[in-house]
C-alpha positions in Angstrom: -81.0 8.3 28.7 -78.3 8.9 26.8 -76.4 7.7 24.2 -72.3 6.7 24.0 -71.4 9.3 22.1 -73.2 12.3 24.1 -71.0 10.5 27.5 -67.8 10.6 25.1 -68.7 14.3 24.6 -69.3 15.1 27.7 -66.7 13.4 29.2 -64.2 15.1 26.8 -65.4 18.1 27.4 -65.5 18.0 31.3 -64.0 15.2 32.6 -60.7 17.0 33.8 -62.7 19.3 36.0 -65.0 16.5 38.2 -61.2 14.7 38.6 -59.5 17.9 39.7 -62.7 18.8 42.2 -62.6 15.6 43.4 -59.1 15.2 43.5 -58.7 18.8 45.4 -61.8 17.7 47.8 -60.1 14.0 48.8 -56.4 14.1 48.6 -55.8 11.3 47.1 -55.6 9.8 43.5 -57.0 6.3 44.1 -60.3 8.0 45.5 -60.7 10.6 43.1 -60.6 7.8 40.2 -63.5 6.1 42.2 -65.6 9.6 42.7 -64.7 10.2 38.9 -66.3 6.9 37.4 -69.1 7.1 40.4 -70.1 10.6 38.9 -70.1 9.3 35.4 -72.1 6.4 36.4 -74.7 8.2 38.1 -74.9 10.5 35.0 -75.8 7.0 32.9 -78.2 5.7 34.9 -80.0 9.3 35.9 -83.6 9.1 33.4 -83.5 12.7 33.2 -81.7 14.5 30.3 -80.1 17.8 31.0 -80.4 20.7 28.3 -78.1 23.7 29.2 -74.3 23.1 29.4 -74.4 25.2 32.7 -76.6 22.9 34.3 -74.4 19.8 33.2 -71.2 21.6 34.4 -73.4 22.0 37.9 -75.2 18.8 38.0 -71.3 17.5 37.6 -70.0 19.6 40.3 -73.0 18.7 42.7 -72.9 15.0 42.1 -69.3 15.0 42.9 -69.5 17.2 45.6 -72.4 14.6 47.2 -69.7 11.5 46.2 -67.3 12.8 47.9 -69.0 13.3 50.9 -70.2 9.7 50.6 -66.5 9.0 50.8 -66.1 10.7 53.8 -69.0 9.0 55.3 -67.9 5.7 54.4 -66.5 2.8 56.9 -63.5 2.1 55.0 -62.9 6.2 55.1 -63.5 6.2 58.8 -61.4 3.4 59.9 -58.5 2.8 57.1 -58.0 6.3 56.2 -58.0 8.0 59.3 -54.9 6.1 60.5 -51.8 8.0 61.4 -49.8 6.4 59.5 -51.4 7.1 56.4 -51.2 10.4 57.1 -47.0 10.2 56.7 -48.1 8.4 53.2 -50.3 11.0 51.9 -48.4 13.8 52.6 -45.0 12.3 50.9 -47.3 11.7 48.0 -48.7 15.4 48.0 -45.1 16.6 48.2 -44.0 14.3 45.4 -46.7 15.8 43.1 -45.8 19.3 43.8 -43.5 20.0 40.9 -46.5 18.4 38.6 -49.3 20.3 39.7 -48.0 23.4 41.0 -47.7 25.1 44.5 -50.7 27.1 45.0 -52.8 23.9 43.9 -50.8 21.8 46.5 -51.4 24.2 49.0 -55.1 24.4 48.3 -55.4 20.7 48.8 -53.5 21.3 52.1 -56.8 23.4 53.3 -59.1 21.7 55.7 -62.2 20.1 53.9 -64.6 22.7 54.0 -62.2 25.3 52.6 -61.2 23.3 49.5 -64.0 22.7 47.4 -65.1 26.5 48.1 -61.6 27.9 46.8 -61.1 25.4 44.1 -64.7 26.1 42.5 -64.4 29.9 42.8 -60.6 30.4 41.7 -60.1 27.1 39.7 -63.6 26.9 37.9 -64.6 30.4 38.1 -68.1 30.3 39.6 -69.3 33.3 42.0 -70.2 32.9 45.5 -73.7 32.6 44.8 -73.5 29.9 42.0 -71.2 28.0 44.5 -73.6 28.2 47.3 -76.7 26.7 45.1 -74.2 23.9 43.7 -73.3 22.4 47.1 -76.8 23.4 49.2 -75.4 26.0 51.4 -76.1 29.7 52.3 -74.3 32.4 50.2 -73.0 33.9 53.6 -71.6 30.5 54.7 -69.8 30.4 51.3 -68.6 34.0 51.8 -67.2 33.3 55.0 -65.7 29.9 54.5 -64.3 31.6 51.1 -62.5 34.8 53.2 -61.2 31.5 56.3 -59.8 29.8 53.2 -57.6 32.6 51.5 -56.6 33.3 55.1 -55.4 29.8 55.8 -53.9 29.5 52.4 -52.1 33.0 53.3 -50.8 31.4 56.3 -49.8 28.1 54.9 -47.5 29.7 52.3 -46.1 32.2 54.6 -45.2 29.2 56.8 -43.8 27.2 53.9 -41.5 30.8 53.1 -40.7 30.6 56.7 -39.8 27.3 56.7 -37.5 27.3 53.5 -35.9 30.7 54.2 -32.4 30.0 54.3 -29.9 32.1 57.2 
C-alpha cells in the first residue's frame, strides 16, 4: 500500500500524461476525468508496490489503456455515445479546443481508435515500438504496422484539412 504522500508524488509527477493518453484514446474531457481518477484508484487499492519509475510510468499507461477499453465496452458507451448526434457535439468541442492544444494533437485525436494510443505513446511519450507493444499486450509487428496506418492517415487528414482551407 501506499501512503498519501507517495500518490501526491506520483500524481505530480505523472498525472498530465495518464489525462492526455486517456484524453487522446476517448475524445472527450468528461471521460478522460473518469479514466484519470479510475487509474489512480486502481493504483490505491493494488497490494503490490512498484519499485522502478519505468515500471510505474507503464503500469500507468497499461491500466489506462485497460480503462479505456472498459469505456468502450460499457452500455452507456454503446448506447449514449454512439448516437449521431453526439457526434455533431464532439466534433464542435474538438474544434473549439484546437487553438489550446495544438493542430497535430487535434489531428491525432481525429485517428480511428487503434491508431491513437499507438502514435500518442510513441511521438508524445517517447516509448519505442517494442515498449509500446508489451504496455498494451500486442505483437511488436501489429504495433509496427498500426504505427506506419497511423502517420498515413494523419498524412491524409492534414492534407485534407490544407485542401479544405486553401483559399482560390
Amino acid at each position: 500500500m501506499y501512503t498519501s504522500e507517495e500518490i501526491e508524488k506520483m500524481i505530480k509527477q505523472y498525472g498530465d500524461m495518464v489525462y492526455r493518453f486517456a484524453y487522446v484514446q476517448v475524445k472527450n474531457s468528461h471521460m478522460a476525468d473518469d479514466i484519470y481518477q479510475n487509474v489512480w484508484l486502481r493504483l490505491l487499492k493494488s497490494k503490490e508496490k512498484i519499485d522502478t519509475e519505468q515500471h510505474l510510468k507503464a503500469w500507468l499507461l497499461r491500466t489506462t489503456s485497460s480503462c479505456c477499453k472498459d469505456v468502450w465496452k460499457s452500455f452507456w458507451y454503446q448506447k449514449v455515445c454512439l448516437q449521431p448526434e453526439d457526434d455533431y457535439f464532439e466534433e464542435k468541442s474538438n474544434r473549439d479546443s484546437l487553438m489550446e492544444d495544438g493542430y497535430v494533437t487535434e489531428c491525432v485525436r481525429r485517428l480511428p481508435e487503434k491508431y491513437r494510443g499507438i502514435v500518442h505513446l510513441y511521438y508524445y511519450e517517447g516509448y519505442r515500438q517494442k515498449e509500446i507493444a508489451e504496455l498494451l499486450g500486442i505483437k511488436e509487428n501489429t504495433v509496427a504496422s498500426r504505427l506506419a496506418r497511423g502517420r498515413e492517415k494523419l498524412k491524409k487528414i492534414i492534407e485534407s484539412d490544407r485542401v479544405e482551407n486553401y483559399e482560390y
